[in-house]
N, C-alpha and C positions, 0 to 999 in steps of 0.2 A: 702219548705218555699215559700208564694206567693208573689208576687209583690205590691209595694203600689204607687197607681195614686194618686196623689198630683192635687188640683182645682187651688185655692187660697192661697199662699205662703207668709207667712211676714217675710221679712230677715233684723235683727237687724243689725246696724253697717255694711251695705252695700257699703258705698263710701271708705272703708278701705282698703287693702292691697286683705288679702284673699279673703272674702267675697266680693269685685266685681269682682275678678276672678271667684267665682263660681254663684254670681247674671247672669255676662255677658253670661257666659255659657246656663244656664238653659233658660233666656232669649230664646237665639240663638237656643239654639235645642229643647225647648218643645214649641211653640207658643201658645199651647192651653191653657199655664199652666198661672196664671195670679199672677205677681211677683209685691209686694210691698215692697218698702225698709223704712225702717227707720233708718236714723243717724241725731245725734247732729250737725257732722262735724266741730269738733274738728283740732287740726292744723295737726294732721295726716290723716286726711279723706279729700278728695277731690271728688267733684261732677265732673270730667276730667276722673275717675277712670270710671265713669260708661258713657259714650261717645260712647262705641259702640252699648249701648241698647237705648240711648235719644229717638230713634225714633219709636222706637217697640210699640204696639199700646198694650201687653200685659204686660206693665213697666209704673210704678209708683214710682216718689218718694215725700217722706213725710219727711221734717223738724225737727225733736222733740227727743226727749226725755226718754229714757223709765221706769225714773222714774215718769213720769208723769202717774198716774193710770187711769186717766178720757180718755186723750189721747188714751192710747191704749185698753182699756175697745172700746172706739169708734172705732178704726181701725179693730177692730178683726168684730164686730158687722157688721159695715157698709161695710167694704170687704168681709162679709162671709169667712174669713181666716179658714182656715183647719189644716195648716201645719204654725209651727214656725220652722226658722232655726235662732236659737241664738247664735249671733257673737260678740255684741256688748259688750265690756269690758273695765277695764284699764289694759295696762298690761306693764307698764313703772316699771320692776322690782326695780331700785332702788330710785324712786319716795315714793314705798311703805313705805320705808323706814322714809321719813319725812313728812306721807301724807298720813296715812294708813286709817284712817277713810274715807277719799274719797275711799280708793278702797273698803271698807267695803260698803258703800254707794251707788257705781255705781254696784260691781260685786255680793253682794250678796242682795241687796233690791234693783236692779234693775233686777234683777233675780226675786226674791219673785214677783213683783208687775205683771210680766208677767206670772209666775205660776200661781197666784192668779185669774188674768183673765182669764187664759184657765179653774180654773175650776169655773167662775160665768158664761163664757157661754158656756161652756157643747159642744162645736162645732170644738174642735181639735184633729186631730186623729191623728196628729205627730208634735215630739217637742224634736226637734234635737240641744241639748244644747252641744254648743262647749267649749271645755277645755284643759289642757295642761299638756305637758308630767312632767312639773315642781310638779303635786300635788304627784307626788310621791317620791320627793325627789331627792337628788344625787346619782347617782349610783356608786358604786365602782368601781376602776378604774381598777380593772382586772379582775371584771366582763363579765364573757363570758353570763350570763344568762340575757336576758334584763328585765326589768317589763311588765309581762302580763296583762292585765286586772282584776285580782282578787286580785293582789298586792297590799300592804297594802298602804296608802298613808298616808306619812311621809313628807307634808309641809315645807321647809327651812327659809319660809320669809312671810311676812303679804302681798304682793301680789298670793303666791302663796296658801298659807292658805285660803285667799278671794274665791278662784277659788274652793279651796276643799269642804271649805263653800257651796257654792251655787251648787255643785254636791250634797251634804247632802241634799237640798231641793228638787230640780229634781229627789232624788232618794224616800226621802218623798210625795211627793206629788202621785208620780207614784203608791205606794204602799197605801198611801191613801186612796186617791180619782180614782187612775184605771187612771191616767195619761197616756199616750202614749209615754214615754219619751225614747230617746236614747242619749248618751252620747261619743261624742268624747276626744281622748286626741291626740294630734299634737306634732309634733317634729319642730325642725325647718325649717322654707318656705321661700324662693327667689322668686325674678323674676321681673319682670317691675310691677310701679306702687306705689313699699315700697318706706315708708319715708327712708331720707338718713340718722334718727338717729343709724338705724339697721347697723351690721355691714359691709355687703354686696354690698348695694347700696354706705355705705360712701366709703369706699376704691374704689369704682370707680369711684367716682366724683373726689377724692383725687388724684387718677391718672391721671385723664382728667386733671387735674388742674397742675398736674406736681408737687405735695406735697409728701411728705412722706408719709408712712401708719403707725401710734402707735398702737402698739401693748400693749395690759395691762400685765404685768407681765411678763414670758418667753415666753408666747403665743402658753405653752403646751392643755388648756382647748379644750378637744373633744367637735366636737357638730355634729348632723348628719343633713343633708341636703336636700329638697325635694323642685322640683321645683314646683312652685302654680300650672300650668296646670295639674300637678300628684294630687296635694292636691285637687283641683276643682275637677275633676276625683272623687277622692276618696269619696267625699259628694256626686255627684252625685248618687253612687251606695249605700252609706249609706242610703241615702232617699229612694231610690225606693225598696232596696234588705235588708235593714238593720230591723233586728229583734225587736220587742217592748220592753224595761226594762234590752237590753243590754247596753255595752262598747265598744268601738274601739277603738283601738291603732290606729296611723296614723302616720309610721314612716319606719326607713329605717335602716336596720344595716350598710349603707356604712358612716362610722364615719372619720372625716377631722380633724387634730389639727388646731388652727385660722393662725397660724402660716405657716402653708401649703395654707389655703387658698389666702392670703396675695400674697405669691409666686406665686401662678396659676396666681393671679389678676396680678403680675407686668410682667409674661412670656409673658398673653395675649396683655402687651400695650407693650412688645419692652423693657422694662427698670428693670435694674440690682437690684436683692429681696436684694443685702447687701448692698447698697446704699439707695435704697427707702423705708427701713423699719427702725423705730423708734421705740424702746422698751420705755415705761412710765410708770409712777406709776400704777400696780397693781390695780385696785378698789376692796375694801372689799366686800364679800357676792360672790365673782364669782364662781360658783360652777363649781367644773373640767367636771362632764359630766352626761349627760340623755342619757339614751339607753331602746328602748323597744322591746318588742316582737311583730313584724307584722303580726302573723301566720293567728290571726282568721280571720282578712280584705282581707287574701292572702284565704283564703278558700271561702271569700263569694265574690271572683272573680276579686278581687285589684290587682296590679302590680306598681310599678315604672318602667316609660317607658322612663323618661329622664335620661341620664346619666350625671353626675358632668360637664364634659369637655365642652358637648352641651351645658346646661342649664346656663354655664356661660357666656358662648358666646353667648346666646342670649340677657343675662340681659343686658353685656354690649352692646351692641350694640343698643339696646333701649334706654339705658342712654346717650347713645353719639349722638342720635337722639333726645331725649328730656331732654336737658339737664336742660330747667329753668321750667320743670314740677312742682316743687314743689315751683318757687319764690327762696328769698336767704334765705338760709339753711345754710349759713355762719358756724353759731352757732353751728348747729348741727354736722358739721364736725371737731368741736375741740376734743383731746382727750377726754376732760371731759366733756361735752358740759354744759352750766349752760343756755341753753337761755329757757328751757321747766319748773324750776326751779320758778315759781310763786308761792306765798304764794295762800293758799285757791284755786289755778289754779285747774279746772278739766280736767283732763289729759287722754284722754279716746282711747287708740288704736280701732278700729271698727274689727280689723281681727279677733282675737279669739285666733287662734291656736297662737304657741308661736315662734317666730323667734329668730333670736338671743338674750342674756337678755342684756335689751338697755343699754349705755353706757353712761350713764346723768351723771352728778357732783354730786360729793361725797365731803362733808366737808373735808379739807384736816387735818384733827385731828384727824381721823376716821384711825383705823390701824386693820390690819388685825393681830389674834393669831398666834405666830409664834414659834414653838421650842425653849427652850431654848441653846443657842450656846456661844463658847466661850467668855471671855469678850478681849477688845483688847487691853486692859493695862495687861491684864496680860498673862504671858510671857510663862506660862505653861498650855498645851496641855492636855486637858480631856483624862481623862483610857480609854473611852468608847466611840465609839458613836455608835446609831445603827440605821441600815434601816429597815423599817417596810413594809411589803406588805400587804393589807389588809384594807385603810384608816378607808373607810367607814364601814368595817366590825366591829362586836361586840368584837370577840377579839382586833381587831388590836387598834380599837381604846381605848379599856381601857389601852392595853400596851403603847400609848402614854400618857394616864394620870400618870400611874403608872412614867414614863420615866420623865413626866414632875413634879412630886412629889418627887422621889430622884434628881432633878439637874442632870439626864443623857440627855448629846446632842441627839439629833434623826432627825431623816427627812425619812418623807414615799415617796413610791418607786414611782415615775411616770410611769413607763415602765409595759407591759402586761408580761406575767409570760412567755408566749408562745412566746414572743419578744424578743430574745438576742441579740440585736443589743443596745435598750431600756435599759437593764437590765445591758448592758456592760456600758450605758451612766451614769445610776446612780451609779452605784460602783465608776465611775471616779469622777462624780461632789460631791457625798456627802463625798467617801474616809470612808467605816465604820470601825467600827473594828468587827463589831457582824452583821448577817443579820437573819431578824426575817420573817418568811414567816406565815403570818395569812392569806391566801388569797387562795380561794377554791372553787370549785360549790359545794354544798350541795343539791341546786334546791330550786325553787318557786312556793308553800308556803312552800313544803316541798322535801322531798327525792323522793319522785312518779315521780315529775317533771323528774329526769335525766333518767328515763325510757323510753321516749320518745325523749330525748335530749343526746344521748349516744357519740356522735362527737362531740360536745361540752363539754362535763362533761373529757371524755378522754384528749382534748385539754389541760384543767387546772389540772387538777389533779393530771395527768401521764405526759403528755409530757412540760406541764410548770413547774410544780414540778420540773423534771430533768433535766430542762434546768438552772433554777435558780440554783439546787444544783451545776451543771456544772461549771455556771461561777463564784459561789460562790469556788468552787475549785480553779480553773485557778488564783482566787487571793489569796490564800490560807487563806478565809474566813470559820468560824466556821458558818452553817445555824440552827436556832432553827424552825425546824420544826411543828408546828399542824397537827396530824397526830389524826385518831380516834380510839378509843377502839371495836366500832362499826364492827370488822371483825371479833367476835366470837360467838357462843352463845352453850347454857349450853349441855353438852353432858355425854356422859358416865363416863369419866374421870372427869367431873368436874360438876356435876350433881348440880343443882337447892339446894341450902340451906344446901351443904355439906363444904363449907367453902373453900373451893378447886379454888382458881383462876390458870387464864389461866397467865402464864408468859409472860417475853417478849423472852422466847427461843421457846413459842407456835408456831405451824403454824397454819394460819387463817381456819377457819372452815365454817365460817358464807357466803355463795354470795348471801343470799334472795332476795339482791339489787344492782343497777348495781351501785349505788354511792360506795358500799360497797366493791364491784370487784375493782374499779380501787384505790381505797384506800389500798386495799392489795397487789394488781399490784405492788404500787408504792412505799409503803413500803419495796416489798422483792427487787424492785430494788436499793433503796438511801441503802441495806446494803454495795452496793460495794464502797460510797462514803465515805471515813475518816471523814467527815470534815461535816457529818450531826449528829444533835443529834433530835430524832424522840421521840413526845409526845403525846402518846395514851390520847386524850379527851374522856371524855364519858357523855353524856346527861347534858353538861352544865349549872349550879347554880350561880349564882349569889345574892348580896343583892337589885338588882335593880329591883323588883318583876313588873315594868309596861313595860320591856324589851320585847318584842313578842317573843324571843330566847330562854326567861328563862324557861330552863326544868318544872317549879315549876308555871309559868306565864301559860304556854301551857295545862298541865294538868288543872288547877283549872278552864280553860275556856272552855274545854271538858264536850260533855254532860256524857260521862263515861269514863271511863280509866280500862287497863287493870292490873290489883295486882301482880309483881311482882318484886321481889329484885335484881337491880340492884347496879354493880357499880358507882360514878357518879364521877363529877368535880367540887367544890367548886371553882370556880374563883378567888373571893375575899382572897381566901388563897394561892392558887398555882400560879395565873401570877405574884406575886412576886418572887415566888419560882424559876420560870422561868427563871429571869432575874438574880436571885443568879447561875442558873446552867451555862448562858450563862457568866457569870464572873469568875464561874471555868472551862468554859470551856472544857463541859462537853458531849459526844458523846456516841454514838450508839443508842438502842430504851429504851425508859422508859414506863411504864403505870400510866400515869397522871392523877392518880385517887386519891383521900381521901380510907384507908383503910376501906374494908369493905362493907357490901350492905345496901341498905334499899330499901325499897316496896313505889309504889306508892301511898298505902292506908297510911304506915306510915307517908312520907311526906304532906299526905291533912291531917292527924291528928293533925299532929304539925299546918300547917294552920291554921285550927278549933280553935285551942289552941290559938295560938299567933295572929294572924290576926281579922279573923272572924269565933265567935260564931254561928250565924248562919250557918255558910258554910254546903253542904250538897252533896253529890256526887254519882254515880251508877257507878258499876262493870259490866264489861263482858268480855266472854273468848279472849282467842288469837284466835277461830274457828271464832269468832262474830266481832271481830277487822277485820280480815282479808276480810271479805265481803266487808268493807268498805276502803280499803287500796289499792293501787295497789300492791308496792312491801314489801315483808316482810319485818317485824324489828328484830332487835338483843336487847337479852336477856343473860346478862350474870355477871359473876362475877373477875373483875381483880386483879391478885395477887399485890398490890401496895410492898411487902416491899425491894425491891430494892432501891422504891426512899423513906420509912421510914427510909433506914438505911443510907442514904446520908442525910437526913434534919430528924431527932428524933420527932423534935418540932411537926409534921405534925398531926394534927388531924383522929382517925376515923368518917366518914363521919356523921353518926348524933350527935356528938361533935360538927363537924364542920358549921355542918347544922344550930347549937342553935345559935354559938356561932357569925357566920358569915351573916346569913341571918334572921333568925328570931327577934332575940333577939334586933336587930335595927332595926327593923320593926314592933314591936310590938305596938299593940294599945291600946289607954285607954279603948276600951269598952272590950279586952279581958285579962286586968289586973284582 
């Protein structure tokens, strides 16, 4: 891969946080390279931000706008520009909220109007569009897998949708018109220079100032942290070593609860974290955490070279050096701050990447979705309550609707599976009577992923697995396990289409995969635990056909699929089924299957049938599948009537198929 020499440089949103971090930089060590900035200068930008390059004879800066089309039409023109590094954004997360057509406004057609000119004058051979770790969602909180680059992106909120938006153009335009585009996504960045709305800077004015620190809610939410100088760094080498029509994660697995960080803040000024911290109202939309994957930035030569302890002790110390850097900030350091809160205000961060998600005022009417829990007039004690692992996962989280459909209390688990310190905390604070453990690596996009992530996948699977059954013991807690079906496939005994399922007195046959090894690992080991009840899943079905998990979702979006008759798992049927076993209280292993098999061709038939007429699909072998797979898959068929003869009612699987998934999903054009 060769190196790319950069001429003429225009860096959007320059007087900002990041982006003069990495303006000052490139300034300072490329002199040849000829650096124009453009910002609005907005109440978060500061022209003070770029003071160490004022006098550099290769530093420009320019006033404006980048919605202004004629504007930058002119700069590109008249600078001979080569290279965009696009910084310029809103990213006042809960601004979005009452004000979203401005971030529509600024982040995606001020986006467009900049693509637009790179391609009327045909003169840019890099255009490094910055983004943030938020367009792909919240990550589940016992997620050991972070979001790589190809990860699906799953928007939370109309600022972070905005951001996904204008990646959808940058990735258009590239593929277009032969664009030169790359594309960052950032974790969150410190350092000298942030405004004091971010969380960082405020807690240490607050501390200068001799105020408490508020904390929102229990001030569990993860965030992971990266000091600017590592972020700067990291542009730098995306520019010059980074590939055309790629992604880059920009991030760090070393993850902080706010609540820790708080504490560092009040160790480093002298003064005691249980006097000088404030717990307050919660703001709605705060999502518990982003985590990603660093690998490929760490292959094209990146490193994190600050560590937490320094990088804090640097911030503040520049803050206690300049401390009216910003003017009064009064405002900005209330819990809720309402002073950035102007009607039609444009509100525009210049950094890019995404720091902590800011802390603005929230209508105080605004409540966040909460479990249903007991009422306090009344004097008697719910049957039930259960703890859920797994928030953001596809089970976990239907079992909270299911939970919240029958009026069962529940609360999901804050604690990592591999944490039993965490895991001990939640037993104490929520007190269940049931613990429901949906929470797993499976890998990202799919199972291939833990072929290469084998310490990881072991982490959650095996050793957090038996750590939760552990302490789910120690309290003599009943754990309903998710376990997979996936440890077998069709043999001599149980041959392909002879009706012959594998029981649950089977032993596993199937390790084509290593996701698959530690699933059977960990199954033969919960047998020494009473107090687990283990449920063989197998290829997941659902009625929610836009779900990416749904077995049925997955196939029909395949350019072929391989034809054969497996067992599978109607959801829609059995996680109630679930929640009846965990009320009988109900242990050892099940295979959590609908009776019976069906074929991949027969479920795209019924497709065809109920969905769309047109639908259309191609076959090929398991020889031809495997070309394109890393690790094998299982193929096979499970004996369900262990749990037919516990629940009768229970559907054979294409009964359950019509009755669950199709038939509410049917269309008028296939009436």
């Amino acid at each position: 891969m060769g190196s790319y020499t950069p001429k003429n440089i225009l860096i959007t949103g320059a007087a900002g946080f990041i982006a003069s971090h990495v303006a000052n930089r490139l300034i300072r060590s490329y002199p040849d390279y000829n650096i124009v900035v453009l910002d609005k200068l907005d109440y978060c930008s500061n022209l003070k931000n770029l003071l160490p390059s004022k006098s550099s004879p290769n530093f420009k800066f320019v006033k404006g706008d980048i919605g202004s089309a004629d504007l930058v039409n002119y700069l590109l023109i008249t600078e001979s520009i080569d290279t965009i590094m696009h910084f310029a954004a809103q990213t006042h997360v809960d601004n979005s909220f009452g004000n979203s057509f401005e971030f529509t406004k600024n982040n995606i057609y001020g986006t467009h109007v900049l693509l637009e000119a790179c391609k009327v004058t045909g003169q840019i051979r890099r255009f490094i569009h910055v983004s943030t770790d938020e367009v792909y969602g919240e990550t589940d909180e016992d997620a050991v897998v972070g979001n790589h680059e190809a990860s699906q992106l799953l928007p939370t909120n109309p600022y972070s949708a905005t951001k996904a938006g204008a990646e959808m153009l940058v990735m258009a335009y590239g593929r277009s018109y032969g664009l030169p585009v790359i594309t960052t996504r950032g974790n969150n960045v410190y350092g000298p220079n942030q405004f004091p709305e971010k969380l960082i800077p405020k807690f240490i004015l607050l501390a200068m100032q001799g105020k408490p620190l508020p904390i929102h809610g229990d001030g569990s939410n993860v965030r992971s942290y990266l000091y600017c100088e590592d972020v700067a760094e990291a542009f730098e080498l995306i520019l010059h070593k980074g590939e055309v029509g790629h992604v880059y994660n920009i991030g760090t697995k070393k993850e902080r609860r706010v609540i820790d960080v708080a504490k560092d803040i009040c160790r480093l000024f002298s003064v005691d974290p249980e006097t000088n911290i404030k717990f307050v109202e919660n703001r709605p939309f705060n999502d518990q955490r982003y985590f990603l994957d660093d690998q490929k930035l760490k292959i094209l030569g990146w490193s994190e070279r600050t560590v937490w302890q320094e990088g804090l002790k640097k911030t503040i110390e520049w803050y206690t050096k300049n401390p009216n850097w910003w003017g009064d900030v009064s405002g900005a350091l209330l819990p809720h701050p309402r002073m950035l809160m102007m009607p039609g205000g444009i509100e525009r961060h210049p950094e890019g990447s995404e720091e902590e998600k800011s802390e603005s005022f929230v209508p105080s009417n605004t409540r966040m979705l909460v479990p249903p829990s007991k009422s306090c007039s009344s004097p008697r004690k719910p049957p039930y309550k259960f703890l859920i692992y797994g928030k953001t996962g596809w089970i976990g989280g239907v079992l909270g609707k299911l939970c919240e459909k029958q009026g069962i209390p529940f609360e999901y688990g804050k604690g990592r599976l591999q944490d039993r310190s965490s895991l001990l905390a939640d037993i104490q604070n929520v007190r269940p009577t049931h613990v429901f453990n949906a929470a797993g690596v499976t890998g990202r996009p799919n199972v291939d992923w833990c072929e290469s992530h084998k310490a990881e996948t072991i982490r959650t699977n095996v050793a957090g697995t038996l750590t939760l059954a552990d302490v789910c013991r120690e309290h003599g807690l009943l754990m309903m396990n998710f376990a997979t079906g996936c440890i077998f496939e069709y043999d001599a005994k149980h041959p392909e289409g002879s009706g012959v399922g594998f029981t649950e007195e089977d032993k596993p046959n199937f390790f084509g995969s290593f996701y698959s090894k530690t699933k059977a690992m960990v199954e033969e080991l919960l047998k020494e635990f009473d107090n687990v009840c283990t449920l063989r899943v197998r290829m997941p079905i659902s009625s929610d056909l836009n779900n990416p998990r749904n077995f049925i979702t997955k196939i029909s979006r395949y350019n072929k699929v391989v034809n054969i008759p497996n067992s599978m798992t109607i959801l829609d049927e059995l996680l109630p089924i679930s929640i009846e076993m965990a009320k009988r209280n109900l242990r050892g292993i099940w295979n959590f299957t609908n009776p019976g098999v069906v074929s991949h061709n027969e479920i795209l038939e019924m497709y065809k049938q109920y969905i769309d007429p047109k639908f259309t699909w191609a076959n090929f072998t398991i020889e031809e599948q495997a070309k394109v797979i890393v690790a094998a898959r299982s193929n096979n068929e499970m004996d369900a009537s262990k749990l037919k003869k516990e629940f009768p009612e229970l559907l054979p699987i294409k009964e359950s198929l019509i009755k669950y998934v199709f038939e509410p999903n049917k269309t008028n054009s296939a009436q």
